[in-house]
N, C-alpha and C positions, 0 to 999 in steps of 0.2 A: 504494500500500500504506500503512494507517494502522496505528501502532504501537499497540499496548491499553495499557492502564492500568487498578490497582486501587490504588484510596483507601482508607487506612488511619487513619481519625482518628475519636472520639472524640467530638469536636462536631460533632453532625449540620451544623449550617446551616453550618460552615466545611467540612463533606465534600463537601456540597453546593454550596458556591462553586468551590470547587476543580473541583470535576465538571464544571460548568458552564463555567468558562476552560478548563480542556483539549480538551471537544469543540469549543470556538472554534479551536481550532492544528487549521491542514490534514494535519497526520501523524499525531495522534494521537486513541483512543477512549478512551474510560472504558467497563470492562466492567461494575463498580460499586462500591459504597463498604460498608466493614464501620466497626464501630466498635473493635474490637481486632484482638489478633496472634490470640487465639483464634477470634473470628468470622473470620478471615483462613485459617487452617487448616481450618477444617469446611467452608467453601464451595472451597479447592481438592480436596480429596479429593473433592467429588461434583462439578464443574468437569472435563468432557476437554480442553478449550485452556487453558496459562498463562498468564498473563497475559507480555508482555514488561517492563510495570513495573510495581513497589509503589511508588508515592506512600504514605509510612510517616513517620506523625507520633512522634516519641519517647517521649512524655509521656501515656500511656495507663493505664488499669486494666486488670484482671486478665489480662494481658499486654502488656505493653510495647513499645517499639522495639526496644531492646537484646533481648533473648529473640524478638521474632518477627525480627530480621536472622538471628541464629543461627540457627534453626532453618529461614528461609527457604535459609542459604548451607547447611547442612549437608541439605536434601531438593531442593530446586532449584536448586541454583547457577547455572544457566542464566536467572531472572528477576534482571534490576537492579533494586537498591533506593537509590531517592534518598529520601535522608530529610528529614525535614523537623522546624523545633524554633524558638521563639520565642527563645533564648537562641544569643548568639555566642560559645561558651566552647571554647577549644581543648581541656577536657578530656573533652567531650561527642563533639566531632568523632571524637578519638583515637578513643575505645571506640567509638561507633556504628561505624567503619571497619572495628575488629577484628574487631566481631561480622558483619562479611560488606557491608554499606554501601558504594556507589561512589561518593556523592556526600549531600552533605550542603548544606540552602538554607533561610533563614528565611522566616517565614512571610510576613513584611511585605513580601515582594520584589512589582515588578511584574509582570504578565502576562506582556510580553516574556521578562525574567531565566528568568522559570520554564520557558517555552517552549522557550530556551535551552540551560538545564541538563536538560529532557528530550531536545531531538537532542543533549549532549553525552554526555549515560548510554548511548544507544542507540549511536552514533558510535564515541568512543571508549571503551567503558566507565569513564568516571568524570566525575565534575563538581565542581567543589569552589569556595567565595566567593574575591570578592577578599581576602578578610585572609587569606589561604591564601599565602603566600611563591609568587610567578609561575614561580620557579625552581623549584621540585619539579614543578612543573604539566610546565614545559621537559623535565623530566627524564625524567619518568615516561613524557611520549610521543615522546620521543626512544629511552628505554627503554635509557639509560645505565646497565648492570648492567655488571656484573663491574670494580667500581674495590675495590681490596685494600683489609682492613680485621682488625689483629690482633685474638686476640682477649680482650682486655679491649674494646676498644670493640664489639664482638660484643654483649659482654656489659651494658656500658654501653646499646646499644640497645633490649635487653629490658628493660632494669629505666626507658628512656626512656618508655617504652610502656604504662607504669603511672600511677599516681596519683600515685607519690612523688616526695618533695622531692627536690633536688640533696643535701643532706644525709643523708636517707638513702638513697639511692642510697650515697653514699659509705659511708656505717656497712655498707650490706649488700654493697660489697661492699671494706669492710677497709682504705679509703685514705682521703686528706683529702677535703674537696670542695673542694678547688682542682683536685687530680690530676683530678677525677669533670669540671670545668669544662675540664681539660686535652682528655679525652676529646672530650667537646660539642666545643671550639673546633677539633679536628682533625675531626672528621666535616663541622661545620659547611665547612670548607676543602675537602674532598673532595670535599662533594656539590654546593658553591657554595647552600650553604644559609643560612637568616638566626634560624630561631626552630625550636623543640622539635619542636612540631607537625608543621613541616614535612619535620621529619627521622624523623619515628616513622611518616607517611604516606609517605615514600618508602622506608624500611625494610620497609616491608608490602610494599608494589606490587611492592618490586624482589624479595620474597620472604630479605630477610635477615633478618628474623625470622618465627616464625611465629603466628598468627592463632587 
């Protein structure tokens, strides 16, 4: 059984490489390549099989990554989306993840890596880089839920989950950012965690906040 694939990118001849290395891997097809989230949409509506994965570039015109994971996780939740983005920026990760994203891979990886991160999407549903804290990874597929958590850090998590600084985090919600670093430094213990990111992606997964 070979797993399908749809290319979602923008630059033809990088669609077209990409297409070209996946039907090289024994488990997977490429069904075909759009160049947006909108060309992505008009071709599943006349499409009767979904695809099993969007290969989903971020960095698109007149729809995006961010908006076609949305609306991929909000009409078929049942296809994984590994996204894909030339930039290693944990605040790109966070948001692509929220908007529905199981995995996130740059573009420059090799063959292998990609190969990789597609049996891991299918597998376990997620894939994420090594600059990704190894421990969230531990956690998520261990699926170490229910560790207590009051709730200002509750609270603390959503506003983790966002753009904002440690500073405002703190303004909005009324304490120093020492306390706001207080918060961090106890989840960070809890979840045996090391950086933001890694705590805002195991907050999703484990469904302590919501998406």
């Amino acid at each position: 059984m070979k797993y399908t694939v749809v290319i979602v990118d923008d630059h033809t001849l990088v669609a077209r490489a990409l297409a070209k290395m996946v039907n090289q891997f024994e488990g997977f097809n490429v069904l075909y390549e759009v160049g947006n989230g909108r060309e992505l949409i008009e071709k599943l509506e006349k499409q009767e099989n979904l695809p099993d994965i969007v290969l989903l570039d971020i960095n698109m015109p007149i729809m995006d990554g961010f908006e076609t994971a949305t609306w991929l996780k909000g009409n078929h939740p049942e296809v994984h989306i590994l996204a894909l983005s030339v930039q290693e920026e944990e605040r790109i990760l966070v948001k692509i993840i929220r908007c529905g994203a199981g995995g996130y891979l740059l573009k420059n990886v090799r063959p292998s890596d990609l190969e990789h991160a597609l049996e891991s999407i299918v597998r376990r549903g997620y894939y994420y880089p090594d600059w990704v804290a190894h421990t969230m990874i531990t956690n998520i597929a261990n699926n170490k839920g229910g560790i207590p958590i009051n709730d200002r850090e509750l609270e603390f998590l959503n506003y983790a989950a966002t753009e904002l600084t440690y500073k405002e985090i703190a303004d909005r919600m009324c304490c120093s950012p020492r306390t706001v670093e207080g918060y961090r430094d106890n989840l960070f213990e809890k979840f045996e965690l090391k950086t933001r990111v890694s705590l805002v992606v195991y907050a999703i997964k484990n469904k302590l906040i919501s998406i």
